[in-house]
C-alpha positions as a printed NumPy array, in Angstrom:
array([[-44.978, -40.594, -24.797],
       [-42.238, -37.976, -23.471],
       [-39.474, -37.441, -25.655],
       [-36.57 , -34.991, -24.645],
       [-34.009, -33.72 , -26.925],
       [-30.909, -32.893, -25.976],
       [-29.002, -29.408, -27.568],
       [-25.253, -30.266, -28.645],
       [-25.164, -26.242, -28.293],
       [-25.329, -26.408, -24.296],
       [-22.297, -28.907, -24.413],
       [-20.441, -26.961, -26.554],
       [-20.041, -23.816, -24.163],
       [-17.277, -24.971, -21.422],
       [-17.602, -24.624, -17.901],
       [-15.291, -22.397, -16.1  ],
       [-15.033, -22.903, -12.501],
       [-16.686, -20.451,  -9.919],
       [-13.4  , -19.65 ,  -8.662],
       [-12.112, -18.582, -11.675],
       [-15.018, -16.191, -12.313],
       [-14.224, -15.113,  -8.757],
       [-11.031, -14.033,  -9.557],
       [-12.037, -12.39 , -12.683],
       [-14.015, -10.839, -11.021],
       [-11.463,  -9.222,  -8.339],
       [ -8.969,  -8.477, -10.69 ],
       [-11.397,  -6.305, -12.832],
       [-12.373,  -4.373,  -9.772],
       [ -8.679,  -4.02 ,  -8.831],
       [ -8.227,  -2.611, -12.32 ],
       [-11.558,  -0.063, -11.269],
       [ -9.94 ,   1.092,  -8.358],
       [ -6.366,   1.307,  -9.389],
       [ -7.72 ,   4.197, -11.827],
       [ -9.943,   5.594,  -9.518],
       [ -7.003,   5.961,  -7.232],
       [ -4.786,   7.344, -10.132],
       [ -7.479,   9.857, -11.148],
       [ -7.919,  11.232,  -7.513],
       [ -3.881,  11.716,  -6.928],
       [ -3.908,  13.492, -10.46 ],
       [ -6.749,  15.809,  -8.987],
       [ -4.298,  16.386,  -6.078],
       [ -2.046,  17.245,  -8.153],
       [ -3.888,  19.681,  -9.468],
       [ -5.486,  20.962,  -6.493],
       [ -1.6  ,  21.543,  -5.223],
       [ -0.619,  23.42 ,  -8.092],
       [ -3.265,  25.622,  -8.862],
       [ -2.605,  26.86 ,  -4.915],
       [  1.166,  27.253,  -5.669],
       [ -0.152,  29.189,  -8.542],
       [ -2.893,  31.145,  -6.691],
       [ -0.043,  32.14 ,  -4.189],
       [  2.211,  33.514,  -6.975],
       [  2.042,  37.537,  -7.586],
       [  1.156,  38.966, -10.832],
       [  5.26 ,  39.556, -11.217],
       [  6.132,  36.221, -10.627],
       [  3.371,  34.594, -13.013],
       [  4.86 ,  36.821, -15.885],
       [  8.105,  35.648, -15.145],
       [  6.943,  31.833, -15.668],
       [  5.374,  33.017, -18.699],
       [  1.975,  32.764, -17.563],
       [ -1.062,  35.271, -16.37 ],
       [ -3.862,  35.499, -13.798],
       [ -6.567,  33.997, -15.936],
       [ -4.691,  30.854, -16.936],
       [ -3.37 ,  29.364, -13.763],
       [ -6.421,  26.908, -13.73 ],
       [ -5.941,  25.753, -17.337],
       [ -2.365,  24.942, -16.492],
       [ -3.138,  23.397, -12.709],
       [ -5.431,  20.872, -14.843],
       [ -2.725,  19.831, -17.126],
       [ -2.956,  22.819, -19.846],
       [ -0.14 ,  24.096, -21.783],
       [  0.318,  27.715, -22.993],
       [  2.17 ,  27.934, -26.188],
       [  5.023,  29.751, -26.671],
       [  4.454,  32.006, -29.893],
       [  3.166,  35.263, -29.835],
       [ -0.502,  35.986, -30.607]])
């Protein structure tokens, strides 16, 4: 004699449609990519500035307030404080 229970737990979970996952899915990986593309125009950015710094003379870096050393820190997004050391 076979007897087969049945679990009220697997009835209680409800079924979404594959569809639905699909599109889950897709707009999770449009959410991946939309910061992956916002993280790789920020390191353009960066990549610009820190030429248009690297181009700059000693002179003109003083002038902005800044020196030779820093012009990375402030291509990535640094900031130099203004009050004296």
């Amino acid at each position: 004699m076979n007897t087969t229970m049945h679990s009220s737990a697997a009835t209680a979970i409800p079924h979404r449609p594959v569809q639905s996952q699909l599109s889950d899915a897709i707009n999770a990986l449009h959410a991946i990519l939309r910061s992956i593309e916002a993280w790789l125009a920020a390191r353009h950015r960066a990549t610009q500035d820190l030429d248009a710094l690297a181009g700059m003379s000693d002179r003109e870096l003083r002038d902005i307030g800044m020196n030779r050393a820093s012009t990375q820190f402030v291509a990535l997004g640094g900031r130099i404080r203004d009050y004296p050391f």
